[in-house]
Backbone bond lengths (Angstrom), bond angles and torsions (degrees), N, CA, C in turn:
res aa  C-N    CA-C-N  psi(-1)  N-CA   C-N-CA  omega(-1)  CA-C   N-CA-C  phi
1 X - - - 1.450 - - 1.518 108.28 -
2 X 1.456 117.82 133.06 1.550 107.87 -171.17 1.440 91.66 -90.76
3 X 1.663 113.54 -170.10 1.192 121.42 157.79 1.619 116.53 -62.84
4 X 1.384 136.81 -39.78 1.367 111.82 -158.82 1.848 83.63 -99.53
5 X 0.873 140.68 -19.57 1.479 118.79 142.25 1.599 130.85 -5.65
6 X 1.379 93.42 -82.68 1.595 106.20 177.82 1.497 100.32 -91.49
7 X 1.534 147.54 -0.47 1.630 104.08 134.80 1.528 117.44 -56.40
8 X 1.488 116.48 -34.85 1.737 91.21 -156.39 1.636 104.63 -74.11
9 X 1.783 99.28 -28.17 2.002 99.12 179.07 1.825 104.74 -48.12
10 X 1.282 116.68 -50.50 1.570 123.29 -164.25 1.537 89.82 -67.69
11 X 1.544 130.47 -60.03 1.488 98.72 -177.65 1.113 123.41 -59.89
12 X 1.396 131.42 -36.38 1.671 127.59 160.92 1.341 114.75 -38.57
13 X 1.152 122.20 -48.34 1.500 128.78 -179.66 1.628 107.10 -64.27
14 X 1.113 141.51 -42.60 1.126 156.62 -142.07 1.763 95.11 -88.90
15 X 1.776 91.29 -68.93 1.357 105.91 -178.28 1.715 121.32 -49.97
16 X 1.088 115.28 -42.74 1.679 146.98 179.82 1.858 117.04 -73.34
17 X 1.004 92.11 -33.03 1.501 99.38 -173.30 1.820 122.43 -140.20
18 X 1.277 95.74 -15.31 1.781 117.84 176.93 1.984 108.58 67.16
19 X 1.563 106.98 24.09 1.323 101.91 -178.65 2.318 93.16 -97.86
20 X 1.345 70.15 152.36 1.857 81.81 171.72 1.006 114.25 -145.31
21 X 1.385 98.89 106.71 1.827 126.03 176.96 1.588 112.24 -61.13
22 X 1.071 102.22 136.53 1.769 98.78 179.41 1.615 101.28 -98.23
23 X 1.108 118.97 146.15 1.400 119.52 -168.68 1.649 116.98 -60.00
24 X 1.586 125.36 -12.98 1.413 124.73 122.69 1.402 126.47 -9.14
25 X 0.964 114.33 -55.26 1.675 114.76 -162.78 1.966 115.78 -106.88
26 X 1.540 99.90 26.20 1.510 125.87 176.91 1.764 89.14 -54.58
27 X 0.901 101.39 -68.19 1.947 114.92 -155.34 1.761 86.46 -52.35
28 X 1.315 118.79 -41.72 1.728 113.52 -171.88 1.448 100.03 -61.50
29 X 1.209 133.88 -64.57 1.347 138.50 177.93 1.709 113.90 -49.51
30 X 1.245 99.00 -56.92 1.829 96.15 167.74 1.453 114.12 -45.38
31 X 1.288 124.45 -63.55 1.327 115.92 -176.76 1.604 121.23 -68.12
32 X 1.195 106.94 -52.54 2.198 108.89 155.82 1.565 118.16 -20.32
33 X 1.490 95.15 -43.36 1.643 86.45 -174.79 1.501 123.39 -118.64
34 X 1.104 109.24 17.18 1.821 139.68 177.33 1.449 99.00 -59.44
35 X 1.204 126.46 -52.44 1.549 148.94 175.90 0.973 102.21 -36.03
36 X 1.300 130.16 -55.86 1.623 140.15 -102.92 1.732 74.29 -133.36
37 X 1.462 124.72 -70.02 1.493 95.21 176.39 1.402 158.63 -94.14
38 X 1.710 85.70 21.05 1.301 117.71 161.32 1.629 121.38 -78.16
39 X 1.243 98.64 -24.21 1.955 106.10 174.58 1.340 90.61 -105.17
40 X 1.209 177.70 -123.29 1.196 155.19 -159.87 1.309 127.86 -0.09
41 X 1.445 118.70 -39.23 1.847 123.44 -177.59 1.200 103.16 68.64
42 X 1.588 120.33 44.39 1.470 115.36 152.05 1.336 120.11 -87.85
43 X 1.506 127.52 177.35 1.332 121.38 -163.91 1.766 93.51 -128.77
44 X 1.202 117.13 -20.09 1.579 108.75 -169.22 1.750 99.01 -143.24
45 X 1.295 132.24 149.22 1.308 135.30 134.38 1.191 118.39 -18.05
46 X 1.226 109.63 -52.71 1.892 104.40 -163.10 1.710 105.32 -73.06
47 X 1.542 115.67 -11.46 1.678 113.70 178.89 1.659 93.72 -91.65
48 X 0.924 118.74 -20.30 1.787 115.08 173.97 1.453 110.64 -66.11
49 X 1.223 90.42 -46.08 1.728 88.23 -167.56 1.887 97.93 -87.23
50 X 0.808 128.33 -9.11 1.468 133.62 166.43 1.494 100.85 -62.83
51 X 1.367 125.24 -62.94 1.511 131.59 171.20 1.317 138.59 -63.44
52 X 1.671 113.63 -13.04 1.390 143.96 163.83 1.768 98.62 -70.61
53 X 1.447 100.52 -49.71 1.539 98.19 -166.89 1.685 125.46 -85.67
54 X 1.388 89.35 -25.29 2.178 92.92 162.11 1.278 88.62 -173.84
55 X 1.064 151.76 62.23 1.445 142.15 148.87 1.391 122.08 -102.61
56 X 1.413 106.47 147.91 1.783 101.52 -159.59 1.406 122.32 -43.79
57 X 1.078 117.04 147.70 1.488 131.59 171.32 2.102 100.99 54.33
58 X 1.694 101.65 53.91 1.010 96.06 -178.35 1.576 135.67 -97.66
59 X 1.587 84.44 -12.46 1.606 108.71 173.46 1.752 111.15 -48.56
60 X 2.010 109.09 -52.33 1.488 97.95 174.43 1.261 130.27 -85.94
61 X 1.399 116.15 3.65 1.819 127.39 159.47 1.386 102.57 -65.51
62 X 1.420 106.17 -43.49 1.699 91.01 -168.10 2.371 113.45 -76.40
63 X 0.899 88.69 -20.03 1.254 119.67 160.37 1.255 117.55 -42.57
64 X 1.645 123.37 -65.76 1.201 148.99 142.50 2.104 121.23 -48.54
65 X 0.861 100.01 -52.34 1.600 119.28 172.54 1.981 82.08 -54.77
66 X 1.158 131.28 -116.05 1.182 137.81 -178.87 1.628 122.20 1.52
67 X 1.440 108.00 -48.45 1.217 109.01 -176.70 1.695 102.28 -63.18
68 X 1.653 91.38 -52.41 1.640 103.69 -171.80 1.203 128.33 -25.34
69 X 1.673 105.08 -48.21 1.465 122.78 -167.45 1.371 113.08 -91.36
70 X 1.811 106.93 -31.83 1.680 98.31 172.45 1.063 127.88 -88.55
71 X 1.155 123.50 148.06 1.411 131.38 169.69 1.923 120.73 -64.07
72 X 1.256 117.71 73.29 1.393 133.29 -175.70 1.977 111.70 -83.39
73 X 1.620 92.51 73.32 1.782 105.20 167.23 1.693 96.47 -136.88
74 X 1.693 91.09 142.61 1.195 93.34 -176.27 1.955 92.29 -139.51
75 X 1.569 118.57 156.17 1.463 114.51 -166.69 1.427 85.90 -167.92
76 X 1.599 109.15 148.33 1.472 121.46 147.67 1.479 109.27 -66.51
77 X 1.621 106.38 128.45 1.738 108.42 158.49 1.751 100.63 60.21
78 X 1.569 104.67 47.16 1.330 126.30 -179.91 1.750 107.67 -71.27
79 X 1.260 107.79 -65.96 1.698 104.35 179.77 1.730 102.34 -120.51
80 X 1.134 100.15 107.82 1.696 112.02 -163.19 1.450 98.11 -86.45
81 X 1.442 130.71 -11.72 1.272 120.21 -174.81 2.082 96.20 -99.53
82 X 1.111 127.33 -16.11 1.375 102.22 153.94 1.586 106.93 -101.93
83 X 0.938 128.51 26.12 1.826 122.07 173.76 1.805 86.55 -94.38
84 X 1.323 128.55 -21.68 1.431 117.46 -163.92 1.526 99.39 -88.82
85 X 1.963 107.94 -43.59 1.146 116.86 -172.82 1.126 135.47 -64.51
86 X 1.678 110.54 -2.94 1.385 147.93 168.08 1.472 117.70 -86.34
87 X 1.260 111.12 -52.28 1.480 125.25 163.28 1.395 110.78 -30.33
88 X 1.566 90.47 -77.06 1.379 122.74 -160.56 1.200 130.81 -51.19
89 X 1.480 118.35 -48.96 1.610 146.61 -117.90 1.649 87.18 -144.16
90 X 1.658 101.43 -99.09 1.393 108.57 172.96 1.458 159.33 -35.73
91 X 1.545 91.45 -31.71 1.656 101.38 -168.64 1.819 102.81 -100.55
92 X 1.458 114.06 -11.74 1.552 125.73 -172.15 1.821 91.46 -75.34
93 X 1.403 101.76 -51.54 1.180 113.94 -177.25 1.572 124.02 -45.78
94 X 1.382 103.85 -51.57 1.659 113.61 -176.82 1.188 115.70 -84.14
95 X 1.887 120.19 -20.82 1.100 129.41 168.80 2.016 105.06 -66.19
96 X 0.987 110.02 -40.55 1.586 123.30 -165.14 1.949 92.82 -69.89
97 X 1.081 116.32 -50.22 1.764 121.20 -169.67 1.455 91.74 -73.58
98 X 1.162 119.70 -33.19 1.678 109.27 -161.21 1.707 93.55 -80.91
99 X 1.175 134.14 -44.71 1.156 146.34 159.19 1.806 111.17 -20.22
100 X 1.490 109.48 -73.09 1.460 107.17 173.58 1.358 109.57 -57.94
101 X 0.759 148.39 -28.85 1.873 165.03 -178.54 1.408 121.34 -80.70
102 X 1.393 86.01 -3.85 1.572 102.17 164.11 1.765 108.32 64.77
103 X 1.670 117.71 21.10 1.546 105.00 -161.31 1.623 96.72 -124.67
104 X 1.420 117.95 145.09 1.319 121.32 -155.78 1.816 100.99 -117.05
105 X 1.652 122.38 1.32 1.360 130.54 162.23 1.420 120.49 -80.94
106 X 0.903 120.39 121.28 1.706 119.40 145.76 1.655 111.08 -108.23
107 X 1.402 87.65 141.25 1.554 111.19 -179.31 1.687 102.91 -106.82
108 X 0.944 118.02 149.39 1.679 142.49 171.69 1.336 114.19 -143.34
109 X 1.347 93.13 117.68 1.884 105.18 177.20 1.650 100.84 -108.12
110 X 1.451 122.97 129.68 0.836 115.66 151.53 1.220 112.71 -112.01
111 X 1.493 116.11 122.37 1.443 142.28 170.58 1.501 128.62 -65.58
112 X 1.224 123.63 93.09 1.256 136.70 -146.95 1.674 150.14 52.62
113 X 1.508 84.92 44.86 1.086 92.59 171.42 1.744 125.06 -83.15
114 X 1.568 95.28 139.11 1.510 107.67 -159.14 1.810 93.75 -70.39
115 X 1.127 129.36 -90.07 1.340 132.18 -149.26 2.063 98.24 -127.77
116 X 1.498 93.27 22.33 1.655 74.70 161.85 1.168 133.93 130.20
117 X 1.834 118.97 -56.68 0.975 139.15 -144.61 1.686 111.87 -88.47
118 X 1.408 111.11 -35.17 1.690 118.26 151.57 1.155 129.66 -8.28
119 X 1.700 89.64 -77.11 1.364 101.98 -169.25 1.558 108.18 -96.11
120 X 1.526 121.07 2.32 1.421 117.37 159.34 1.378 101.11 -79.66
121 X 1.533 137.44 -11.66 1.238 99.88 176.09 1.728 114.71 -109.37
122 X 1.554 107.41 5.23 1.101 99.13 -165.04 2.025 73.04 -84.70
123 X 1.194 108.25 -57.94 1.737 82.63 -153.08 1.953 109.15 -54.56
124 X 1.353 137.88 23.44 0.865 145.43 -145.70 1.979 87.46 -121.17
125 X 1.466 93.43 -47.85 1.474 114.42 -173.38 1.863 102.94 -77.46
126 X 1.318 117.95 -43.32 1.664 126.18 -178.75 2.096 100.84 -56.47
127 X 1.462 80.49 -57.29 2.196 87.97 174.10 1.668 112.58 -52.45
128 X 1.277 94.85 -22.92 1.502 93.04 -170.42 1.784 122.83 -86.98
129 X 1.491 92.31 -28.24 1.477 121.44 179.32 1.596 127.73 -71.12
C-alpha cells in the first residue's frame, strides 16, 4: 500500500464512518483489507479504491470495506478504567457546572455504540452512583 493509497482509504474512512487514522495505523488498514483483495482478485489498492468509489456492485464492498477497518466488539463493563473515569472524574464535574447553571439534566452520548451494551452499562453505572 503506498502512501497516497492509504490517504484516499483514511479519507474514505473518515468520510464513511468519521474515524481518523493517524498515519501510525497504515499497517492496521493494510492488513484489514489484504483479505478483501485477495477474495476480490485485485492486484493493487488503487483498483480497490477505484471499486469503493463507483465500481460495480460497490455499495456492498463498501459495506464490507467498513466492517474491515472498524473495530466491531461490543461488551457490558467493556473498558472499566474509563467507566470509573467517568464515574469518578467526569460526571461530578458536569453535575457541579450544571448545578451553577441552574440545570438538573445530564446528557451522555455514547458515540458508536455497536448494539448497546455501553451505554446500558454506563446509565446502569450513573443509577448506581
Amino acid at each position: 500500500m503506498t502512501d497516497a493509497d492509504f490517504a484516499l482509504l483514511k479519507a474514505i474512512i473518515l468520510d464513511k464512518v468519521g474515524i481518523n487514522y493517524s498515519e501510525k495505523k497504515k499497517y492496521l488498514i493494510e492488513n484489514r483489507l489484504t483479505k478483501r483483495l485477495k477474495k476480490l482478485e485485485l492486484k493493487s489498492y488503487a483498483q480497490y479504491i477505484k471499486l469503493l468509489r463507483k465500481g460495480k456492485g460497490f455499495s456492498m464492498e463498501m459495506e464490507k470495506f467498513i466492517n474491515a477497518v472498524t473495530t466491531n466488539e461490543t461488551s457490558f463493563y467493556r473498558n472499566p478504567q474509563q467507566m470509573r473515569t467517568l464515574i469518578e472524574t467526569i460526571l461530578p464535574e458536569v453535575i457541579k457546572s450544571n448545578a451553577i447553571k441552574n440545570r438538573n439534566k445530564v446528557r451522555i452520548w455514547c458515540a458508536a455504540c455497536s448494539s448497546g451494551e455501553e451505554i446500558y452499562t454506563m446509565a446502569a453505572e450513573v443509577v448506581e452512583s
